[in-house]
C-alpha positions, 0 to 999 in steps of 0.5 A, a space after each residue: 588574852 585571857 585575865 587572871 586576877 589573884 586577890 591575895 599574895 600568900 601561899 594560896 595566892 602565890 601556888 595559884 599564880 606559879 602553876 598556872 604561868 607554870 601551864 598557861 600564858 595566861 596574864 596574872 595579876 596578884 594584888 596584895 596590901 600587905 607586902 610587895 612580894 610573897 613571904 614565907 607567913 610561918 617564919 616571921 617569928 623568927 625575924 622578931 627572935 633575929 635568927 633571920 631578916 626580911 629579906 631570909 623569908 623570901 622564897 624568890 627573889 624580886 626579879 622572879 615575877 618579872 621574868 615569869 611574867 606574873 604582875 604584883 600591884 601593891 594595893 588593897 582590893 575594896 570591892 568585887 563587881 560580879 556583873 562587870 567583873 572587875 576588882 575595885 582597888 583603894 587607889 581607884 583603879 578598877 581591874 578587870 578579870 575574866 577568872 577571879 581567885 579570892 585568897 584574902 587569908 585570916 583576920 586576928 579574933 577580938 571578942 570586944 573586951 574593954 580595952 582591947 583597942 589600946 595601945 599597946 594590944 595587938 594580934 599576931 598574923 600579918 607583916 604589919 602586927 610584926 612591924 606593931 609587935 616591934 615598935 609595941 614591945 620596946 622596953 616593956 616591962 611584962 606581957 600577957 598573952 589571952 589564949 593559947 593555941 599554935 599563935 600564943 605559943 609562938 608570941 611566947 616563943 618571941 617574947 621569952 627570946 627578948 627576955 620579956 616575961 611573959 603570962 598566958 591566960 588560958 581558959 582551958 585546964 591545959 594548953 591548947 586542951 580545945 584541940 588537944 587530948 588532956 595528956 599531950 596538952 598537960 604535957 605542953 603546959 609543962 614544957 611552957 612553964 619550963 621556960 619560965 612562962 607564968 601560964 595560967 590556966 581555967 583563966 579568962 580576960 575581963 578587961 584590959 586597963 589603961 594607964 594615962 598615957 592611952 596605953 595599956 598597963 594591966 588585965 584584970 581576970 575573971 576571978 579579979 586577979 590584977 597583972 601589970 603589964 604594958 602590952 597584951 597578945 592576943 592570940 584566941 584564933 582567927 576568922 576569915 577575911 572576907 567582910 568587905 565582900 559581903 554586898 559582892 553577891 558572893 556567897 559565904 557564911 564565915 567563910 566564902 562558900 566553895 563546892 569540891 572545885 573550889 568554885 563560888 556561886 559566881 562562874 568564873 570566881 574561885 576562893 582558896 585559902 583561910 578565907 574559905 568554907 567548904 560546902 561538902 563533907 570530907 571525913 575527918 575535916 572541918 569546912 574551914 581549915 587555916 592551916 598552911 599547906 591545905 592553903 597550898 594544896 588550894 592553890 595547886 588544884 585551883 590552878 589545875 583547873 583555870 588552865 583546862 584540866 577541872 581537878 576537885 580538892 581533895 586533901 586527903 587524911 587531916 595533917 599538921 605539924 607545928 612546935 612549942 618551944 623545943 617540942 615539934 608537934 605532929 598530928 595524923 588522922 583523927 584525934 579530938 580533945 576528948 575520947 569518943 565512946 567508939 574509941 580507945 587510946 594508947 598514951 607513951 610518954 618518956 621520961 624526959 617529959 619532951 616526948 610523947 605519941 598518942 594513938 587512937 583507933 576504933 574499938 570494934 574495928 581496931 582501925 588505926 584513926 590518929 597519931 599525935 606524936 610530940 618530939 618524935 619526928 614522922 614521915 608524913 607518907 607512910 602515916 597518910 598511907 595507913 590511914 588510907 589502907 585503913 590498917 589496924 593498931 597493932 599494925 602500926 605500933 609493929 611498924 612504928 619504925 617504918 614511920 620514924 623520920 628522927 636523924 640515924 644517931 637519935 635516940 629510938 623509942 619503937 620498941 619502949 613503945 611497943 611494949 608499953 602497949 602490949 602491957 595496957 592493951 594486952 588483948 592487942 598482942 
């Protein structure tokens, strides 16, 4: 019978394993280090913040893999043997495999600051840095998190729910302003400090000191400001998992290359996941892409593929969704940090400061190209849609209705919205 080994349990790994049972009777085999069984990786927040336990984030129950004949080995993948084609695991077993998908995810980025090896310093991505960010956040006094981005903002979160204080270095003039326009960030940056946070900004870590204990007891900033504090995030993004194969022959730059099929150089070797780097262009997209559900779409096409029906990853217009604090964000298309000369904007924001959309097309064209919308709920097929008929702006400002997906009695803001436009970009009505 014909062997399926998985390296990896999280969305990727997990969505390969289910639709390939799903289509064969394939044996599959998923290894993982870091838990027994699949969790849901986006809510371990909020089992820090005790809205749930452990257990909550489980999509299935532990007898679910049993019952549909998908083996779980709890142990850590060290080397892949290309020639013999077999997993060599921490325990010393080895594992053979006629198909390999390699869905090892991200790693927490450390730029080698002095001090970043303390006690008390950590990242946020896996099980354990939550079980670290436990036992490192017990009655502390003050804590500083380096970097902004989706991963700072949800440390923030955490911590202002224990009622920590908390300060965040950003480099940027706004929060997450390497991603967001200057608006929507200056925006964000608002709604943080609301929250009582100490948010810093054009603000960069030179060092993290210790104390006599080992432990770490400040940062010292660039511009030589001083903080106490006795535990630091940091949160400055991640990279792929992938070091401990670099002498495996497959190859990989950041990531582990892949063409459109999500195949390696090696037949019969996938990767899917964070750990992966595309090799062909797909407009509007980076080659790596760390985000939840591209994880997910991976895993569904890969799995495609393994069971006889060859599919190519295609994703489709960019998307994303997330939140800080009390404020969803939502994005479609293409809308960069910085306006393009091919570009023109249209910023709304509402009065209470919590709500905003931000649309960007082109200039000759009027070609509709990207939304970011904070606040306001949307429907992620109707955006996707127009961007794949390619409509125009003021198309989609008329029917922003259609695209509003906030519960019946929430307030609207469609026609506020409109007007403003027609009033800043008049040649559009």
């Amino acid at each position: 019978m014909k062997q399926i080994v998985i390296i990896g349990n999280g969305i990727s790994g997990i969505t390969a394993a289910r639709y390939i049972r799903k289509q064969t009777d394939y044996r599959i085999t998923v290894i993982s280090s870091e838990t027994e069984h699949f969790f849901s990786r986006t809510a371990l927040m909020y089992v820090y913040m005790g809205h749930l336990k452990f257990n909550n984030i489980k999509p299935y129950e532990d007898w679910f893999w049993k019952k549909n004949r998908i083996d779980l080995l709890f142990d850590r993948a060290e080397k892949v043997d290309v020639e013999k084609k077999s997993v060599w695991l921490k325990s010393g077993r080895a594992i053979s495999f006629d198909n390999l998908i390699v869905a090892s995810g991200s790693q927490s980025n450390f730029f080698g600051w002095p001090g970043e090896d303390l006690e008390g310093v950590q990242g946020l991505y896996s099980y354990q840095d939550l079980q670290k960010m436990e036992a490192n956040t017990k009655s502390v006094r003050r804590a500083v998190i380096v970097g902004g981005g989706l991963i700072g903002a949800e440390m923030a979160e955490m911590l202002c729910s224990r009622k920590i204080p908390v300060t965040i270095l950003v480099r940027e003039p706004a929060f997450w302003n390497n991603v967001l326009p200057i608006q929507d960030a200056s925006m964000v940056s608002r709604h943080i400090a609301a929250h009582g946070v100490d948010l810093r900004h054009e603000c960069e870590l030179n060092e993290i000191l210790s104390g006599e204990n080992g432990k770490v007891k400040a940062v010292q900033t660039k511009d030589g400001d001083l903080i106490e504090c006795d535990f630091v995030g940091i949160t400055v993004g991640v990279h792929p998992n992938v070091e401990w194969l670099r002498e495996s022959g497959i190859a990989m730059k950041q990531g582990i290359l892949v063409n459109e099929y999500l195949e390696t150089n090696i037949p019969g070797i996938f990767a899917i996941g964070d750990c992966v780097e595309r090799t062909y262009f797909l407009e509007g997209r980076k080659n790596i892409e760390q985000v939840w559900y591209t994880a997910r779409m991976m895993g569904e096409v890969v799995a495609q593929t393994i069971s006889g029906k060859k599919t190519r990853y295609q994703p489709g217009p960019w998307f994303n969704s997330a939140k800080f604090f009390d404020i969803e964000y939502q994005t479609y298309g293409i809308v960069g940090n910085s306006l393009q000369d091919h570009e023109v904007e249209f910023y709304w924001e509402h009065s209470s400061g919590r709500k905003a959309i931000h649309l960007i097309w082109e200039k000759e064209s009027d070609r509709f190209k990207g939304i970011n919308a904070f606040g306001i709920r949307m429907r992620h097929e109707t955006f996707d849609r127009w961007l794949r008929e390619k409509r125009q702006i003021d198309f989609v400002v008329d029917h922003l209705a259609e695209a509003n997906f906030d519960p019946e009695f929430s307030e609207r803001h469609e026609k506020e919205i409109r007007t403003r436009f027609l009033k800043r970009v008049p040649m559009m009505g």
